[in-house]
N, C-alpha and C positions, 0 to 999 in steps of 0.2 A: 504494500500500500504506500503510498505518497502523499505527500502534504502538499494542500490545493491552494496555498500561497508560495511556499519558494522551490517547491517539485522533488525533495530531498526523501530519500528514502523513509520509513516510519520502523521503527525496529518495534518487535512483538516482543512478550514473553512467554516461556515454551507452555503455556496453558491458552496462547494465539490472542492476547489481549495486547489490544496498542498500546503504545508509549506515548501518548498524547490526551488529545479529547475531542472531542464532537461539538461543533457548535450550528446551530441551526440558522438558516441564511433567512432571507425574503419570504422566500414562498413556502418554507417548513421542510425545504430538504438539508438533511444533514450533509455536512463539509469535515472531512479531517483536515486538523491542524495539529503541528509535531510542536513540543515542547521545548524547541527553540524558537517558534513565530509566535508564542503566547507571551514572553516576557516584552518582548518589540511592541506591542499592540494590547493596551491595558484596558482599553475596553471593550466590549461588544460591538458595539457601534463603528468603531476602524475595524475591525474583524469581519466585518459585515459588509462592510465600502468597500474591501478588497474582494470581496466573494462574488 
């Protein structure tokens, strides 16, 4: 899986759960984003303008 702001791989762990988090866009479709675009972008709202 990949992060749908800077395209960087998303590493699992071996029970296949992301290393990141889900945030829900516009229209209520979920976007992965990795745990390095989350401290860049401290609200929802720029998380959301990039999506």
């Amino acid at each position: 899986m990949k992060c749908e702001i800077c395209g960087r791989k998303i590493e699992e762990t071996f029970l296949k759960k992301v290393v990141g988090t889900y945030v829900k866009g516009r229209k209520g479709k979920k976007h992965l984003v990795c745990n390095h675009c989350q401290p860049k972008f401290q609200s929802k709202k720029d998380l959301i303008a990039l999506l």
